[in-house]
N, C-alpha and C positions, 0 to 999 in steps of 0.2 A: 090177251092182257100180259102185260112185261112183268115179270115178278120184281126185278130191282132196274128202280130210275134213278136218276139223277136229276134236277133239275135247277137249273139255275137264277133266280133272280135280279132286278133291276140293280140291288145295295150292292153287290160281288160277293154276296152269300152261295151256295149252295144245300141242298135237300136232298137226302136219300129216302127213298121210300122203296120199303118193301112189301109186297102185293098189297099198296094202296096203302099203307102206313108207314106215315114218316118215324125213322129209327136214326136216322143224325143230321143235325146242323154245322157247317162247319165255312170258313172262309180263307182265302187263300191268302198266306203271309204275305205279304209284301216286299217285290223281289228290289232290298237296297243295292244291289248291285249290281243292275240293267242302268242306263244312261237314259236320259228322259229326253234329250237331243241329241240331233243329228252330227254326231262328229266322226269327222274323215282325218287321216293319214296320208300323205301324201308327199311326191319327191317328182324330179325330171320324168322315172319311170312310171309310177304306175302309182293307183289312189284305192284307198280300201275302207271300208264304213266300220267304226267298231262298236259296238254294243253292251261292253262291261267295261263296267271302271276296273274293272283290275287290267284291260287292254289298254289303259291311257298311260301315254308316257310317263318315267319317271316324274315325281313332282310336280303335275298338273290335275291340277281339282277342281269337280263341274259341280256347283250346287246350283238349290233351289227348282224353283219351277218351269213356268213358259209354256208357249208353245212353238213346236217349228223354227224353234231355232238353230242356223247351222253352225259350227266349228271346225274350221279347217285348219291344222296343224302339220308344219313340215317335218318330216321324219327325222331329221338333225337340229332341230330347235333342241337347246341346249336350257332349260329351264330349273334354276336353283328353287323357285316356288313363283306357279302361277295360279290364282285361281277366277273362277269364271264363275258371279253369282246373277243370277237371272229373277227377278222378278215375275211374282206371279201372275201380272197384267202384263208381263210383252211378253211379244213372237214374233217371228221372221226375221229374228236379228241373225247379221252373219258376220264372224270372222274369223278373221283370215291371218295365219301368224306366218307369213312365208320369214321365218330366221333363221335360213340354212344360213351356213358359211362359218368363221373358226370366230366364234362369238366366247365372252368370259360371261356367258347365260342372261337371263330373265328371271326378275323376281317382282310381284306386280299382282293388285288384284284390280279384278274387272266389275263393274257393278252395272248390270243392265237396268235400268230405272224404267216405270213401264213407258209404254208407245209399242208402235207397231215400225220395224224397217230399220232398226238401228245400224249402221254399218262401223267396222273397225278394219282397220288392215296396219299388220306390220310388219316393214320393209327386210330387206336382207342385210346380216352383217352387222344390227343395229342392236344395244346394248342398254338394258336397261336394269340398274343395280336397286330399284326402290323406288314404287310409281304407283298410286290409287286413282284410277281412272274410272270416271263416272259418263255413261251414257243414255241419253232417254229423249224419247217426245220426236222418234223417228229423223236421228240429227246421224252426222256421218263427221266419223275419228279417221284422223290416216298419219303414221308416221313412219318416214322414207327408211331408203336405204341407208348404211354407215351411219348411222346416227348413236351419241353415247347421253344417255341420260342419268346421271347421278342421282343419289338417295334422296328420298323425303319429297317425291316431287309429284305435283297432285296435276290433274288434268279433267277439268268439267267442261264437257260440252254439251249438257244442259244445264240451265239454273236449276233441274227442280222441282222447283215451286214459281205460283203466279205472281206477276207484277202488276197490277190495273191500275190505268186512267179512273181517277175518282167521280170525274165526271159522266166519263161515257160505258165506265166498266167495260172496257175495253181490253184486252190483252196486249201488252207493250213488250214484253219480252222474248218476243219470238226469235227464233234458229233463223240469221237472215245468209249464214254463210256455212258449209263445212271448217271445222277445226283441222286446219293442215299444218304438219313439222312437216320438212322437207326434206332432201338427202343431204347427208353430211352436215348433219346437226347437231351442234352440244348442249345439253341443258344443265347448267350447273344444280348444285346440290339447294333443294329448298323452291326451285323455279314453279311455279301458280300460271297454269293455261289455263285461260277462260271460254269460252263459248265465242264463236266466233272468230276465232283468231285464227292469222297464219303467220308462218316464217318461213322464208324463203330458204333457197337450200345455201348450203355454207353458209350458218350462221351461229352466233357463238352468244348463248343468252345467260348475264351472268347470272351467281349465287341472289336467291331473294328477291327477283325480279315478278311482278306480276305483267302477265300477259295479257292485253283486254283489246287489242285491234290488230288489223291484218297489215302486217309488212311485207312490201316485195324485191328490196334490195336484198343484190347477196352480198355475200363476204364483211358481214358489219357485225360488232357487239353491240347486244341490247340490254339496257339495266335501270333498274330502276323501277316505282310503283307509282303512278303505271309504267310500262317499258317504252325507253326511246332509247333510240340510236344514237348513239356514243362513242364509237370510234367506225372507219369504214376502210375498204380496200384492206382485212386482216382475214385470216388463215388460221386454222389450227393442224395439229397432229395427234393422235393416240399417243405419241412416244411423250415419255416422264421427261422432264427440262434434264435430267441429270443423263438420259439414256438420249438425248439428243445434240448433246454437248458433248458427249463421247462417242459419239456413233463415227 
């Protein structure tokens, strides 16, 4: 006979007993500081798993729950405030912030809504100053490289919630396309991406535009609610009018 056990329970209690009399109950805190998802570090060189939020980049915050979801972060993402909040009905969701390159940072929160498969990716070089993106119902976000997105700018690529045929209770609002920004993107300040949508690369979408269908011209501005095509065969530059007029 064991003079002192231990033994554990189904709730994550434990029991001490000493020669067959329990003398303490007790339960193990709960470690806020372990990462509840799989998120990776990574560069050209080499990829590494990290396990404590105190290991995650400056300014990058994982909440909520999930499960199996993974987060992959380039070791030069440049990030003024990101955060990643995960619902406690998804998993498998995975993304992917390749933003190496000499970026003026990421400031943005991510909302995983539940479903299973959610994908995100975001390209190199690309700058986003103020962006509440919403994803769910196993639908796939992707925006390109060199892309600059301005403040206040929201992006759903799921509705949600359901839409139904009255008659047949049918579901009508399904995910019939991936939401794509392309490379060399600019979203002005206030731009509304909807589910389903895409823009072509070099494309310049102005202030206040809603986004509700997929475009595949390049080099056009888009404006307007809903958004159309509004001028074509145009260009833009990162450089200020005044720092391009002097250059």
């Amino acid at each position: 006979m064991k003079f002192f056990v231990k033994k554990r329970l189904p709730n994550g209690r434990r029991h001490i007993y000493l020669c067959g009399v329990k003398i303490a109950s007790y339960k193990k805190r709960f470690d806020a500081g372990r990462l509840h998802q799989n998120v990776f570090l990574f560069n050209d060189h080499y990829e590494k798993q990290i396990f404590y939020k105190q290991q995650l980049p400056k300014n990058i915050f994982i909440n909520g729950e999930g499960k199996n979801n993974t987060i992959r972060i380039h070791t030069n993402t440049n990030a003024r405030r990101i955060e990643f909040i995960f619902d406690k009905n998804t998993s498998n969701n995975v993304c992917i912030l390749d933003t190496s390159g000499d970026t003026t940072g990421l400031d943005m929160s991510v909302i995983f809504l539940p479903g299973d498969g959610n994908e995100l990716t975001i390209g190199k070089n690309t700058v986003i100053n103020g962006a509440k993106i919403w994803i769910g119902d196993g639908n796939k976000l992707s925006i390109g490289d060199n892309c600059m997105l301005s403040y206040e700018i929201i992006i759903r690529a799921t509705d949600g919630h359901t839409i139904l045929d009255r008659s047949t209770n049918m579901l009508i609002n399904h995910q019939k396309h991936p939401c794509v920004i392309g490379n060399n993107c600019w979203l002005g300040l206030r731009t509304i991406v909807n589910k389903n949508t895409q823009i072509a690369n070099n494309t310049i979408v102005a202030s206040g535009t809603v986004l509700t269908k997929r475009f595949t011209e390049e080099y056009v501005i888009i404006a307007g609610n809903p958004g159309k095509i509004m001028k074509t065969n145009v260009t833009f530059s990162p450089m200020t009018i005044y720092e391009f007029l002097n250059n």
